[in-house]
N, C-alpha and C positions, 0 to 999 in steps of 0.2 A: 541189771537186776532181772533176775528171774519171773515173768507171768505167776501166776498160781494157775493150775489144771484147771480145765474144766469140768473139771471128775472129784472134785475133792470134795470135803464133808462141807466148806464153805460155801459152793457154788451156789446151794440151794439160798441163798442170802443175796437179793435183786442185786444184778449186774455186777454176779462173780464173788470173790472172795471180797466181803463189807463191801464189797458196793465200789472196786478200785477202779472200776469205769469212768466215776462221778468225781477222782479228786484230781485238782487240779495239773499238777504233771505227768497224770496216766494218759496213752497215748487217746485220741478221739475214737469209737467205736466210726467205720465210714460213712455209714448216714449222717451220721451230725459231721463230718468234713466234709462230705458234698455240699453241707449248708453253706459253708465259705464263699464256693461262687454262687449256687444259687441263689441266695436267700441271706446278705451279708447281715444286715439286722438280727434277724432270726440266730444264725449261727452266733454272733457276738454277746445277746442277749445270753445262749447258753456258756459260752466261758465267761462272761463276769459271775455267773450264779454259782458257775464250778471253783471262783477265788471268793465270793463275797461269804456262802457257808463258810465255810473254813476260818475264814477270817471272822466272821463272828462266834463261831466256835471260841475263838482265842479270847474275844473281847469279854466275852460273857463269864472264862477262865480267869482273866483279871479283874474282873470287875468284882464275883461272886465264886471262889473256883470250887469252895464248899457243894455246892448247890449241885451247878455244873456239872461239876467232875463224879458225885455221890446220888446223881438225883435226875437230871436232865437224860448226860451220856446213857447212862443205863437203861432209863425209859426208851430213850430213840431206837434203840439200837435192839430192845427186847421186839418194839413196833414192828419194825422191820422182817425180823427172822419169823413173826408170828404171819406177817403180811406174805414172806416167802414161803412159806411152806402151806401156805392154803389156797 
């Protein structure tokens, strides 16, 4: 699968195109894999947090997917691009 640019009209949105740094099969940016050895707590803590969002993303889907999907996603996600561009 192809990266997205670091040129694209996306970039401007924290860490790349939606933020594909943060989810969890994208590969580690190398700071946070230096954490591996240095700092194995530290680095650990960040991949549970990079499955545990997602994963509650899902739950919140099942549980409430109205909300969610209508009301949540859209708030976060507006958050973000307002937070990137200033």
């Amino acid at each position: 699968m192809a990266r997205p640019s670091a040129s694209g009209p996306l970039s401007r949105i924290g860490g790349g195109a939606l933020g594909l740094g943060y989810l969890p099969l994208s590969p580690l940016p190398p700071y946070i894999a230096e954490l591996r050895r240095a700092k194995p707590a530290d680095y650990w803590e960040i991949v549970a947090t990079r499955w545990a969002v997602p994963a509650w993303i899902l739950v919140l889907l099942v549980l409430r997917w109205r909300e969610t999907l209508f009301l949540f996603l859209p708030a976060t996600m507006a958050w973000r691009c307002s937070r990137a561009s200033s």
